[in-house]
C-alpha positions in Angstrom: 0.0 0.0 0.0 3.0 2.1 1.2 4.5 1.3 -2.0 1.2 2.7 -4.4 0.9 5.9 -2.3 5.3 6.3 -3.3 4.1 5.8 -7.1 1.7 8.2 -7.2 3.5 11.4 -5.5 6.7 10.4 -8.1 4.4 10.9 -11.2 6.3 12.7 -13.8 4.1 15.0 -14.6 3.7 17.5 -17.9 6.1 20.8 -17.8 3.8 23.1 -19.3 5.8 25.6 -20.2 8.5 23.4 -22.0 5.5 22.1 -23.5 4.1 25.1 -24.4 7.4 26.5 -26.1 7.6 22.6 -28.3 3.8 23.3 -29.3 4.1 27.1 -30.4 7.3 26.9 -32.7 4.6 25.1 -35.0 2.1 27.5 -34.9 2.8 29.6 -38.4 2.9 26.2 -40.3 -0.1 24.9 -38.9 -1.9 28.3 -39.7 -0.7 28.1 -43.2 -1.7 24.8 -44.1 -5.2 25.4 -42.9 -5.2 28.5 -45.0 -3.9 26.3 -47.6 -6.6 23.2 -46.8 -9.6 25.7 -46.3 -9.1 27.0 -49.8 -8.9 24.1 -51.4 -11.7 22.2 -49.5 -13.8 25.8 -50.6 -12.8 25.6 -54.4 -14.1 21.2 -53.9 -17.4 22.2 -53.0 -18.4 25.2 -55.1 -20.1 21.8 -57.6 -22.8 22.5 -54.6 -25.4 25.0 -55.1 -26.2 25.5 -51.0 -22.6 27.4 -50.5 -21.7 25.5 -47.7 -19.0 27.4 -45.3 -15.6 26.3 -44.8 -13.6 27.8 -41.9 -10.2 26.3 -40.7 -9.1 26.6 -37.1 -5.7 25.4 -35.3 -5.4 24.6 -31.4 -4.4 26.8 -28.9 -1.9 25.9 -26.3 -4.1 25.8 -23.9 -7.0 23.4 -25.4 -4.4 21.0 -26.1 -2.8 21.6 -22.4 -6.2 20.7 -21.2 -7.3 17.7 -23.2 -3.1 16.1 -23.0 -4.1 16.3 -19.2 -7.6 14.6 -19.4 -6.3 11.8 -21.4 -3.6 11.6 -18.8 -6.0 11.3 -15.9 -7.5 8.7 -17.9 -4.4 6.7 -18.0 -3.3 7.0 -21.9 0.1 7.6 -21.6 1.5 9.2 -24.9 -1.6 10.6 -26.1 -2.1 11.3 -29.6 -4.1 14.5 -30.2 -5.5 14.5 -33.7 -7.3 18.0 -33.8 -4.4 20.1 -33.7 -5.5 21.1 -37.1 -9.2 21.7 -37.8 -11.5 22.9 -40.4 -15.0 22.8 -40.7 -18.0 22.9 -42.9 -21.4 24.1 -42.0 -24.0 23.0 -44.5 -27.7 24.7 -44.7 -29.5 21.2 -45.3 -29.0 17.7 -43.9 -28.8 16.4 -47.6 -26.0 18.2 -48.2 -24.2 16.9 -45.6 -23.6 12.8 -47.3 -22.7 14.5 -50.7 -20.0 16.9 -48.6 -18.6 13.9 -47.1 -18.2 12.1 -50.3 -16.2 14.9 -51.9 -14.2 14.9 -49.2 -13.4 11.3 -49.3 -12.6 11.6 -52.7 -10.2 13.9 -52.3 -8.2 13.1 -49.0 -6.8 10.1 -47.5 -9.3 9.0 -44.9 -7.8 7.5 -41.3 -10.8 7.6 -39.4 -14.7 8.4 -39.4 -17.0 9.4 -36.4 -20.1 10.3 -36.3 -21.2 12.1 -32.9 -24.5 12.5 -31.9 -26.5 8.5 -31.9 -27.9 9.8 -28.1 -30.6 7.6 -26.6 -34.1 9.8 -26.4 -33.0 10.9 -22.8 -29.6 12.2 -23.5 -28.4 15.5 -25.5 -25.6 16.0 -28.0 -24.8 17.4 -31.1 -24.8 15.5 -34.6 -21.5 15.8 -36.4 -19.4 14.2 -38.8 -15.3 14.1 -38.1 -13.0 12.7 -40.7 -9.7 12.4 -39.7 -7.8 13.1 -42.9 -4.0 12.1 -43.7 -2.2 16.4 -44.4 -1.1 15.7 -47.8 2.2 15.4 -48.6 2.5 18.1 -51.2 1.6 20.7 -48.7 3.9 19.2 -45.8 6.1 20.0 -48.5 5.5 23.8 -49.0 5.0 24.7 -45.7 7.1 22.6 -43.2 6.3 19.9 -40.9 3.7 20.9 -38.5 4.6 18.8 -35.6 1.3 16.2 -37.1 0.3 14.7 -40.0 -3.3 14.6 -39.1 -5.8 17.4 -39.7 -9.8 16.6 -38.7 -12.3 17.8 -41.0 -16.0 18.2 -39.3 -19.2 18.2 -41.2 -22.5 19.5 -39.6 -25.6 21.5 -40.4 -26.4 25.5 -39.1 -28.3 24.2 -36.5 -26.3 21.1 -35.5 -23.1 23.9 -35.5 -25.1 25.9 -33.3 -25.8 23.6 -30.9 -22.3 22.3 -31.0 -21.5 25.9 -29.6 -23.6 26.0 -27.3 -22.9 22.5 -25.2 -19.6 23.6 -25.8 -19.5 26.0 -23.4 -22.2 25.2 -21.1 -21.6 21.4 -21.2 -18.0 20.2 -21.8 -16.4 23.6 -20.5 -18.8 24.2 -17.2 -17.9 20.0 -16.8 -22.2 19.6 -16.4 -23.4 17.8 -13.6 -24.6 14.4 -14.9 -27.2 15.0 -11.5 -29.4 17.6 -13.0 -32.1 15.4 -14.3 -34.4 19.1 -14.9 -31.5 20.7 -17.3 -30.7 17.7 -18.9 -34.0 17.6 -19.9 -34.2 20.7 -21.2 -31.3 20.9 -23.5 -32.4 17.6 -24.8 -35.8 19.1 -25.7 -33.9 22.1 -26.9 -31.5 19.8 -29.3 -34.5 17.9 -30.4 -35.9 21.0 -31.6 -33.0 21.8 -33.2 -33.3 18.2 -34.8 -36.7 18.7 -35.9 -35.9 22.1 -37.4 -32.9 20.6 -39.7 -35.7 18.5 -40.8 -38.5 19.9 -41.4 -35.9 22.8 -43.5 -35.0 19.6 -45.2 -38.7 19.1 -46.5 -39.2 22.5 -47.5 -36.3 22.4 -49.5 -37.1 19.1 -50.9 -40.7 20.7 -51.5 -39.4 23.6 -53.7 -36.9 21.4 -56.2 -40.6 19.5 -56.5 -42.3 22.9 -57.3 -39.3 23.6 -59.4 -39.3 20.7 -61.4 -42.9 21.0 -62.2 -42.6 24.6 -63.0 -40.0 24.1 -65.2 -42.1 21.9 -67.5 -44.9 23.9 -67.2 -42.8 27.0 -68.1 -40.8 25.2 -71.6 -44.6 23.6 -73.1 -45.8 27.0 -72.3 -42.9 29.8 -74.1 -43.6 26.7 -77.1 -46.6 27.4 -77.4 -45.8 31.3 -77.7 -43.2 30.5 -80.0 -45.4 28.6 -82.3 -48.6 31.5 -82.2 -46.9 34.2 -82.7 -43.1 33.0 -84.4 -45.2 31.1 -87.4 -46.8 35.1 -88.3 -43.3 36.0 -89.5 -41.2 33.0 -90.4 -41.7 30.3 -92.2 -39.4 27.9 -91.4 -39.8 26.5 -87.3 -37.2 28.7 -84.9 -35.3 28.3 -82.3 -37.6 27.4 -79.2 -36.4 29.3 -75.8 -37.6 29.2 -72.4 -37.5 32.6 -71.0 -36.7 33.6 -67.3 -39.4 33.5 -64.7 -39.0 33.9 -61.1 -41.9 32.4 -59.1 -42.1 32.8 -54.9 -45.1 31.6 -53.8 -45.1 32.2 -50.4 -47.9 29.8 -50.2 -49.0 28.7 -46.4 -50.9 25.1 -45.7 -54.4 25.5 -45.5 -56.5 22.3 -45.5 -59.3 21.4 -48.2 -60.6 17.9 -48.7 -57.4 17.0 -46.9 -54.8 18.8 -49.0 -53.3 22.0 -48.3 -52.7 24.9 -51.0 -49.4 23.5 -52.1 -50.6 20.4 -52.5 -53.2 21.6 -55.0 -50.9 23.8 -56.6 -48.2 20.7 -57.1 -51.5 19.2 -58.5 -52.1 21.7 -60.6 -48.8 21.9 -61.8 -48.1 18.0 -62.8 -52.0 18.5 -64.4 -50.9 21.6 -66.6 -47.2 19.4 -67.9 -49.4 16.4 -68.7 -51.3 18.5 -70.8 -54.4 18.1 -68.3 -55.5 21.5 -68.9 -59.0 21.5 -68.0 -57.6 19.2 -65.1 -55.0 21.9 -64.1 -57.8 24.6 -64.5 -59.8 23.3 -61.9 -56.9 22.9 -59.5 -56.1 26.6 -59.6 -59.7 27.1 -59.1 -60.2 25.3 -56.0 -56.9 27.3 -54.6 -58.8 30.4 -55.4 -62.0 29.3 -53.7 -60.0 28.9 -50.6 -59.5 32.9 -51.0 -55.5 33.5 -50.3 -53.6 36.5 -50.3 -53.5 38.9 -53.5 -50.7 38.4 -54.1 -51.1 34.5 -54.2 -54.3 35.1 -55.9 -52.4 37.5 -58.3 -49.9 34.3 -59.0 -52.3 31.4 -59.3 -54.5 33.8 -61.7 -51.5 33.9 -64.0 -50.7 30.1 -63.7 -54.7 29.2 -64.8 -54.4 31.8 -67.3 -51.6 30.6 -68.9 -53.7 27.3 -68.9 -56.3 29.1 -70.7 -54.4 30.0 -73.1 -52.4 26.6 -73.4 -56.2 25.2 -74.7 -56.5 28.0 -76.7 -59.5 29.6 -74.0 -58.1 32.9 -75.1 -61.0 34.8 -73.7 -60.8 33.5 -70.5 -57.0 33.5 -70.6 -57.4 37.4 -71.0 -59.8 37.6 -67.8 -57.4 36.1 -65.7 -54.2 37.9 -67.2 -55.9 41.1 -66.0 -57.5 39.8 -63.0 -53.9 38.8 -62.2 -52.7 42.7 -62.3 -55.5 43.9 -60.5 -54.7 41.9 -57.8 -50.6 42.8 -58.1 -49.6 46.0 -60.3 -46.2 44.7 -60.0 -47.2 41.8 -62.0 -45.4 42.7 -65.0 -45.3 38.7 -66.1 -48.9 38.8 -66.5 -49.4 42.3 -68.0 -47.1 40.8 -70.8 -48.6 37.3 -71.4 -52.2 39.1 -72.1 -50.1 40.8 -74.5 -49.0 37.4 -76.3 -52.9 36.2 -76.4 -53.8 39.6 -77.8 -51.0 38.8 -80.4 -52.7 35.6 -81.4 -55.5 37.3 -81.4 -54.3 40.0 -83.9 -54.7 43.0 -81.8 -51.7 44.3 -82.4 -52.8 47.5 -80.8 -53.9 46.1 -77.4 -50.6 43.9 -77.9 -48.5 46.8 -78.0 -50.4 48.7 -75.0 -49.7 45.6 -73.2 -46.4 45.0 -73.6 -45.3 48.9 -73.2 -46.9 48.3 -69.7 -45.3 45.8 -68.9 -41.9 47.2 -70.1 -42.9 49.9 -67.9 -43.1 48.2 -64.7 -40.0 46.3 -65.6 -37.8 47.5 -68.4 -35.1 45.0 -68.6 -37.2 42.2 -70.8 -35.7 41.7 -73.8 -38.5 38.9 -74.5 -41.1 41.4 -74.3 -39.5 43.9 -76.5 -38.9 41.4 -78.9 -43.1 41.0 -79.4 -43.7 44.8 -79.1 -41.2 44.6 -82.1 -43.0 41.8 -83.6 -46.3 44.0 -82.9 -45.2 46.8 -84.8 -43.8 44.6 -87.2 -47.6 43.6 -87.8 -49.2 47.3 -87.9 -46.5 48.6 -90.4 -44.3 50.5 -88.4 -40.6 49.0 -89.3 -38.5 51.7 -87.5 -40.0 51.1 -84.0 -39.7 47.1 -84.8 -36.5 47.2 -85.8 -35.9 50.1 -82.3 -37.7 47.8 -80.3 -35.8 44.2 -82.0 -32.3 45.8 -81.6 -33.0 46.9 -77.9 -34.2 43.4 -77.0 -30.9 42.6 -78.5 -28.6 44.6 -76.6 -30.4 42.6 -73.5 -29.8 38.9 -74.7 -27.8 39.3 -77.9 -27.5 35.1 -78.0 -31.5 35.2 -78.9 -31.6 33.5 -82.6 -34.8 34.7 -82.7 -34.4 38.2 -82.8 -31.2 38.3 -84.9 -33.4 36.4 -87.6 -36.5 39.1 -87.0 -34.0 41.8 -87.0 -32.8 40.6 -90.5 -36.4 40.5 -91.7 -37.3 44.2 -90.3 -34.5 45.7 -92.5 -35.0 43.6 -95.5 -38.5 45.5 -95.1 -36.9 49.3 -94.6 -34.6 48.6 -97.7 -37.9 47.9 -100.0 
């Protein structure tokens, strides 16, 4: 016993300030390798469209004074710290997370993968992803050794980040009595909000690539169909076909209806209206209307059936909603200019032209709608403000086949 108690009071223990001055002659190389790491980790995942952000970070004497002693106390002599070196990516969305990981795999030497976080339903923790990654050799090279040859890479979400923080400092830093059944409680109702909150961003994001999807169908049959009514007037020969820009928010909220919420009808509607389904798709909108929204959801949704209108040639009706669709939004410049198009099917070139200079006047920079003012005046006789209107549309998307051919056509006609 006498002998144990002699053991323990000859422990050689850590000189911190050698230890300190060994750790510190590293620090400029570890700083620039991370620099170095953090860029190129950046430049890997700009392929993802959600801009996740990379930060790099190395350890301060201190942290790694504090966690050489805690593995010491724990009896693991020689410890190995392998987060001298850190950087870090915080994704918006939890499916961005797996893809991250992979590109990272690709492109580093993996020595080790944890994933933190797989807490029964009574415990708290964050969820995170560390890869330990092998430095490569290449940049050992350029900058020096830095005293490791380990760097870890961690992969979570905002929230899972924020909570990370958070039990940072009032968990592993406060050393958090295990007793204090109440708190513990609460910060594991807190982190299961968080939870919930990644996902249910998660669904909302998966939501809009739906609406995105659907809308991008709806949006190609639908600039066809203008191409092919009003392109046909001037050319013989079939053009180019083009889908012109659109931006649609819809700021739609879930209200219930027979058991499906506004989105859900509108999704409806959509997948209706790409199938073709136009009466289908009209009745959809309808129902969405019925449940009497916002104007300015009532604005877009007037647009969307309106453009079905017009899809099944219901020009009339297509016209009603087109302008019931402004009254509801001035702003609605999209509108304003696709009753423009059905009055240009329609041969009323002069209501086509009142239309469109509307619309240019609530938004000036649409070199699609100039191009059908030109194609208007084209129609009435009046070549000069054609060709003014066709070479300003130009000057906008100069790439449009369209209106270089149109262009050609107007000036053929000044020369006669």
């Amino acid at each position: 016993m006498e002998n144990n108690k002699n053991e323990k009071n000859n422990l050689s223990l850590p000189a911190q300030e050698a230890m300190r001055k060994e750790y510190e002659k590293y620090e400029d190389i570890r700083r620039n390798i991370v620099t170095e790491i953090k860029e190129y980790v950046g430049n890997l995942l700009k392929a993802l469209n959600s801009n996740p952000v990379v930060s790099g970070r190395i350890k301060n004497f201190t942290s790694y004074y504090g966690k050489y002693l805690r593995f010491l106390k724990n009896n693991i002599n020689n410890p190995v710290i392998t987060d001298l070196l850190g950087i870090r990516i915080i994704c918006p969305f939890i499916e961005d997370l797996s893809v991250t990981e992979e590109i990272i795999k690709k492109n580093f030497r993996i020595l080790e993968t944890e994933r933190k976080g797989h807490y029964n339903f009574k415990e708290f923790g964050y969820e995170s992803t560390h890869l330990l990654v092998k430095i490569p050799e290449n940049i050992i090279t350029q900058y020096g050794n830095p005293g490791t040859d380990i760097l870890e890479i961690q992969i979570r979400t905002i929230l899972q980040d924020a909570w990370a923080e958070v039990e940072h400092e009032i968990v592993y830093k406060a050393e958090f009595s295990p007793f204090d059944e109440p708190m513990r409680r609460k910060l594991a109702a807190v982190n299961a909000s968080l939870s919930l909150a990644d996902i249910i961003f998660q669904e909302i994001r998966s939501y809009q690539r739906k609406f995105s999807r659907e809308l991008e169908k709806r949006r190609e049959s639908f600039y066809n169909k203008i191409e092919e009514s009003t392109d046909e007037l001037l050319f013989a020969e079939e053009t180019q076909k083009r889908i012109e820009p659109e931006i649609f928010d819809t700021g739609i909220g879930s209200v219930d209806t027979d058991k499906l919420s506004i989105d859900d009808l509108l999704v409806n509607a959509l997948s209706a209206h790409n199938k073709n389904q136009f009466n289908e798709a009209i009745n959809q909108y309808s129902k969405i209307l019925e449940l009497k929204p916002d104007n300015i959801i009532r604005s877009i949704i007037y647009k969307h059936r309106g453009m079905a209108n017009f899809a099944c040639s219901q020009y009339k009706e297509a016209i009603e909603d087109f302008t019931r669709a402004l009254e509801l939004d001035q702003k609605a410049y999209k509108a304003v200019y696709y009753r423009g198009v059905v009055n240009s099917v329609l041969k009323q070139y002069s209501n086509a032209i009142d239309d469109y200079t509307l619309a240019l006047s609530i938004n000036p920079y649409q070199s699609f709608c100039l191009f059908r003012r030109g194609q208007a005046y084209y129609h009435i006789g009046d070549y000069p403000q054609a060709l003014s209107d066709c070479e300003n549309s130009l000057a906008l998307e100069p790439s449009n086949k369209s209106a270089i051919k149109f262009k050609a056509l107007v000036i053929d006609k000044l020369k006669m």
